[in-house]
Phi, psi and omega in degrees: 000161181232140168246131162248103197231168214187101187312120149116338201272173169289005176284356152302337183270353138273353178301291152348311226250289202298353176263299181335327197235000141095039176273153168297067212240138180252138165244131167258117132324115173225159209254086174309335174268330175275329210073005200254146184283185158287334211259345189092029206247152154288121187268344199284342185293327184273322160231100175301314161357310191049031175248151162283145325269167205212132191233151193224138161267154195270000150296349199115319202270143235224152173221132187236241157028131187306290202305335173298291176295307212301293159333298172299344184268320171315339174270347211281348173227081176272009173293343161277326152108359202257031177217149149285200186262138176305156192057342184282170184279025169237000137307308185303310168322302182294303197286020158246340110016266186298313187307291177320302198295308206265311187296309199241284166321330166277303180340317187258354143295011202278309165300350167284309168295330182302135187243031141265359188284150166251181213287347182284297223288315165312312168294310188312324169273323172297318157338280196313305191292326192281313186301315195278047181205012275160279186290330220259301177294027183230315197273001167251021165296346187205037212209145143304287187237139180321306197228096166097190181281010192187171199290139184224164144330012198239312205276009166250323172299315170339301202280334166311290201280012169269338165332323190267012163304324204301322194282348174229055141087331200253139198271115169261356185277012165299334220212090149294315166297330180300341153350258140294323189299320174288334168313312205284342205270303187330312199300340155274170211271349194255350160285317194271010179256350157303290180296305176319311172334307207259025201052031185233349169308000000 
């Protein structure tokens, strides 16, 4: 498999996902402003999108949007445990989860990260990010892990995109439990060999 990713971006959380489970994997580094891989590749070839992340399978075929790839990597081992099992409802559960997360929550970082958003559109999304960081530090106040009893794909996208607050400005020691949590999610070995990958270590 190929993972094509962008330090730092949400395409860590699959990186992750695939050092969890000991997968056999190549990471291509691509260049979000160029479209360009490190190899010099056109990434629009891979993803007309020119977003991050895109997982190639070793048939050729290719996937892209998180809640999609984290699933497939997570069926590709379920004995890790980082999915339930297809049809019960705490399957349903995680993919609604994952839904959230890429629909509402990344959503409302996108004028932060824009570097054409303006200083209205800007306050106006950081609002928007503290309330779901707001709710999130209140249901991880008493929660190990975000979806069910024990770790999942949820709790590595989760655990990405609480990195970025630090990065547009927003004060995270409002969210103590968000905190801890990330502390506690930081402390395996496929996170800290993920950031290592990516520079970010």
């Amino acid at each position: 498999m190929k993972l094509f990713a962008s330090p730092g971006a949400c395409s860590l959380a699959p990186h992750i996902a695939l050092r969890e489970i000991g997968a056999d994997f190549e990471l291509t580094k691509v260049d979000l402003a160029t479209r360009k891989t490190e190899n010099g590749e056109d990434f629009l070839s891979v993803n007309p999108s020119g977003k991050v992340p895109a997982l190639t399978l070793d048939n050729g075929e290719t996937l892209t949007e998180n809640p999609a790839i984290l699933s497939y990597i997570a069926d590709q081992k379920p004995e890790s445990g980082l999915a339930p099992s297809e049809g019960t409802f705490d399957r349903y559960t995680l993919l609604s989860r994952l839904s959230f997360l890429a629909s509402e929550f990344h959503k409302a970082f996108v004028p932060l990260f824009h570097p054409g958003s303006d200083e209205k559109s800007k306050a106006a999304a950081a609002e928007n990010v503290k309330q779901h960081l707001a709710a999130l530090n209140e249901e991880l106040s008493d929660a190990e892990y975000y979806c069910g009893d024990s770790f999942s794909v949820a709790d590595i996208y989760l655990f990405v995109m609480l990195g970025w607050p630090n990065h547009v400005g927003i004060d995270m020691s409002a969210y103590p439990a968000l905190g801890a949590y990330c502390g506690r999610i930081a402390q395996r070995p496929s996170v800290g060999a993920a950031l290592q990958a990516e520079g970010l270590a």
